[in-house]
N, C-alpha and C positions, 0 to 999 in steps of 0.2 A: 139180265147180264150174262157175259160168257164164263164156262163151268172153268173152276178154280179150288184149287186144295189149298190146306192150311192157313196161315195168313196173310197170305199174299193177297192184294185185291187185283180182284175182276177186271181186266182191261176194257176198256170201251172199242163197241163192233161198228160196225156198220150196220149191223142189224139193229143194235141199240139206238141208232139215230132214227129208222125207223119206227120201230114202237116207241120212241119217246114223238116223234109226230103225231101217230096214232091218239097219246094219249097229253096229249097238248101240253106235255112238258117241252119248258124251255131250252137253247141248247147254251152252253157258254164256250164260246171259242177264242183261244187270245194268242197272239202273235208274238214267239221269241224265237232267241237266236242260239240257247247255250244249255248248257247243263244245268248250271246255277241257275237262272231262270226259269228252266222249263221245270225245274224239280221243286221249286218254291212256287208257280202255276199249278203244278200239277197238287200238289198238298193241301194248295187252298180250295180245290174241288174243280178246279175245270174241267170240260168234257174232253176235249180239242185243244192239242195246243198246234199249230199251224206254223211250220219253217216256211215264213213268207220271202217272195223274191226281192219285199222291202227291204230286206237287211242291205241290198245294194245303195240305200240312200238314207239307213236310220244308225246305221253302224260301219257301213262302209264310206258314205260323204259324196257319194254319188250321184248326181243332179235327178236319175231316172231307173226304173229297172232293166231299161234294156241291156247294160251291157253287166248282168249278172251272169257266170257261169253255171253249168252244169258242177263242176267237182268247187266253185263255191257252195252250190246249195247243199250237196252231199256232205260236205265238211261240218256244215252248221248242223246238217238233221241229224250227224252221227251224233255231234255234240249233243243236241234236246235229245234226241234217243236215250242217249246214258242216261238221262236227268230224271228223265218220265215213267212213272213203275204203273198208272191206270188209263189216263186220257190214252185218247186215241193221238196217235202224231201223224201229219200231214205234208209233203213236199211241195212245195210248189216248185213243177216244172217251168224255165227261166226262158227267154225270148229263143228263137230257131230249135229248139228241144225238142218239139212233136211239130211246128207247120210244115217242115218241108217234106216228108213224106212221112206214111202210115209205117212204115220200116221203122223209119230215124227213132218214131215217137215209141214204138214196142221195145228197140233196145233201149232208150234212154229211160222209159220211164221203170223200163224191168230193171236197169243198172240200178237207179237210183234206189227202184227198192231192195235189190240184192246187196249193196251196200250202205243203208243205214238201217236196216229193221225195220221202218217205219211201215204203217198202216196202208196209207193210200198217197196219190197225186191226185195234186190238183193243176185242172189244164183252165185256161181263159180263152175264150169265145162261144159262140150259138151253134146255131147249126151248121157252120164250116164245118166244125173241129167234130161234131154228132157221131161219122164214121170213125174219125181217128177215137172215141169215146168208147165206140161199143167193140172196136178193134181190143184194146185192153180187157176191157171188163170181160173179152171172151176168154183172153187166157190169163184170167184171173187176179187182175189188177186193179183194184176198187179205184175209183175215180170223185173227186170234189169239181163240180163244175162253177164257174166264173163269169157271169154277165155286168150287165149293165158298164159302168168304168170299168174298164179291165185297161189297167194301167200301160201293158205292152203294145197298146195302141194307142198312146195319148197323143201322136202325131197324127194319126186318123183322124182320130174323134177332136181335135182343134185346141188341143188343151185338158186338164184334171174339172169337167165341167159333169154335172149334174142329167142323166142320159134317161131318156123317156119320156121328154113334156110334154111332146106333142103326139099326136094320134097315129102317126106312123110309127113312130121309133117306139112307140110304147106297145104298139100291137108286136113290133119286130121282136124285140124284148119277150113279149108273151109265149111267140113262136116259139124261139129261142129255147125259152124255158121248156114248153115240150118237146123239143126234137132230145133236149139234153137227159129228161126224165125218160122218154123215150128209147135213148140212147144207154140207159143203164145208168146214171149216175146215182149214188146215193143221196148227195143233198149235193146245194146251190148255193151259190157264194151272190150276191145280190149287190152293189155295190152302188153307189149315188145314185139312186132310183126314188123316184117319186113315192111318198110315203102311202099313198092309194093305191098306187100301183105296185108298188109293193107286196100291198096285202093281200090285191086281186089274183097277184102271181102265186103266194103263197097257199091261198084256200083252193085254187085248182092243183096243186100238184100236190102226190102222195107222198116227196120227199120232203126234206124239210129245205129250208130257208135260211141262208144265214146273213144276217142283214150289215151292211158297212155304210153308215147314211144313208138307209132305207128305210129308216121308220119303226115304232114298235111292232107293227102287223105282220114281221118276221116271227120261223119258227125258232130263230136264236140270234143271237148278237156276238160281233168280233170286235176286237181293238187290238192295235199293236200295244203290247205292253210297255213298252217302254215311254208310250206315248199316256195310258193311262194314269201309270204312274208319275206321269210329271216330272220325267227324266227328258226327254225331247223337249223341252219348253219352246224352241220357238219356232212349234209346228201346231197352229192353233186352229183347223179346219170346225166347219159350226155341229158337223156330229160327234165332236171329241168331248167326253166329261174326262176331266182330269179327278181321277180319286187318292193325290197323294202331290206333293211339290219337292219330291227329290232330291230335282236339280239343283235346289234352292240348298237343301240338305246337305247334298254334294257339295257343295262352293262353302259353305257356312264348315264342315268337318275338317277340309282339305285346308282351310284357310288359318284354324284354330291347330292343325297341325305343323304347317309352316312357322308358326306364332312360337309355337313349342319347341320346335328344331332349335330358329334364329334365339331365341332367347335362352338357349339349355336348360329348358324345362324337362325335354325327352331326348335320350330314355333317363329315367329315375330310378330310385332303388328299385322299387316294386316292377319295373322292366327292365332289370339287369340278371347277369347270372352271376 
C-alpha cells in the first residue's frame, strides 16, 4: 500500500492493483455516482469505486451512454471524490472525449483529472484507442482499459450482446487486450465476454482483469451499485446478483410515510420543537 501518516488510510495505487494480480488477490470494483454512495462503498472495503458513463441511463433515464457529457461526468466524480478517503476512483471518459484526435483526449482526460482529484480514466476500445492510451500514460495519466461490450458502441456491435463466441472476435479481443497492456494500461475492464475466454485473457496479461459478465476467471469483479443493491429493480441482466431489494424498501418507507402525513401521525411530539 502507499505510504501514509497517522490515521488516515492508505489510498489504493495503481501499483496496488498490480501486486494484488501478482498475488492473486481479488479486486472489487463498484459503480456510483455521489458522495453518499461512494463514501458508504468506500467504508465497506471496496478497492475501486468507478464514475461510470452509466449514470447517463441509471440516474439520469437515458436510453444509452452516448449522449453523457464531459462536465456530466466531472460533476459526478467531484461528487464520489468527496465521498471516498481509500479506493481508488476512476472516470470514465463519455463518448467523442478521446476518439476524435490524440489532442482532444490529452486535454479532456488531463481536465477531468485536474478537476476531480480522481485517480485514473477509463477509455473503451482495443487497439484503435492503444496510441491514444500510451499517449496519456506518457504524461502521466493512469488509464483503465475497456473491452469486450464497451457500451459506446452498441450501434456497432448490433445491440448490448454478449462479444467473443466465435474464433475471430474472440482472437480480436485477445489482441486487444495486449495491444492495451502493451499500451501501458493498469488493469482491464472485460465486459460480456465469454466466461473461458475470459479467463484465457486474464492468465496471459500481467495486469489485472475486471470482469462485468465475464465469468469468475477474472482478476476482479464490478457492478453498478445501485444495481446490486436492488435499487434499479427493473434492470435484470443474467450476470447481476442482487445483494439487497431496496427498491422494495424505498416504496414500502415512502409509502408508510405518506400514510403518516395524510393521517397526522407526522410530525408528533417526539418530532416537534
Amino acid at each position: 500500500m502507499s505510504a501514509h501518516s497517522g490515521n488516515t488510510p492508505a489510498s489504493v495505487t495503481t501499483r496496488d492493483f498490480l501486486t494484488w494480480k501478482q498475488q492473486g488477490k481479488r479486486i472489487v470494483v463498484v459503480s456510483a455516482y455521489d458522495a453518499l454512495f461512494g463514501r458508504l462503498a468506500d467504508e465497506a472495503g471496496v478497492d475501486c469505486v468507478l464514475v461510470g458513463d452509466s449514470l447517463n441511463q441509471v440516474i439520469a433515464g437515458e436510453p444509452s451512454t452516448l449522449s453523457a457529457t464531459l462536465e456530466q461526468m466531472i460533476y459526478h466524480a467531484r461528487m464520489v471524490r468527496r465521498g471516498v478517503k481509500r479506493a481508488m476512483v476512476v472516470i470514465d471518459m463519455p463518448f467523442l472525449t478521446f476518439q476524435v484526435s490524440r489532442d482532444d483526449a490529452l486535454r479532456n482526460c488531463g481536465r477531468a483529472l485536474q478537476h476531480t482529484h480522481v485517480q485514473a480514466v477509463k477509455l473503451e476500445g482495443g487497439e484503435q484507442v492503444a496510441p491514444t492510451v500510451r499517449a496519456l500514460v506518457d504524461i502521466g495519466i493512469p488509464v483503465m482499459g475497456h473491452i469486450g461490450l464497451t457500451p459506446q458502441s452498441v450501434h456497432a456491435l448490433g445491440g448490448y450482446r454478449v462479444q467473443g463466441k466465435d474464433d475471430k472476435t474472440a482472437a480480436r479481443l485477445e489482441a486487444d487486450a495486449r495491444a492495451l497492456e502493451d499500451a501501458g494500461c493498469f488493469s482491464l475492464v472485460l465486459e460480456l465476454v465469454p466466461a473461458a475466454l475470459a479467463e484465457r485473457i486474464s492468465k496471459a496479461l500481467t495486469i489485472p482483469t475486471i470482469g462485468i459478465g465475464a465469468g469468475p476467471g477474472c482478476d476482479g469483479q464490478v457492478l453498478v451499485l445501485l444495481d446490486l443493491l436492488g435499487l434499479n429493480d427493473t434492470f435484470s441482466p443474467k450476470f447481476l446478483k442482487r445483494y439487497a431489494t431496496l427498491a422494495d424498501d424505498v416504496r414500502r418507507a415512502v409509502g408508510t410515510f405518506a400514510e403518516d402525513v395524510r393521517q397526522g401521525r407526522y410530525p408528533d411530539a417526539g418530532h416537534s420543537f
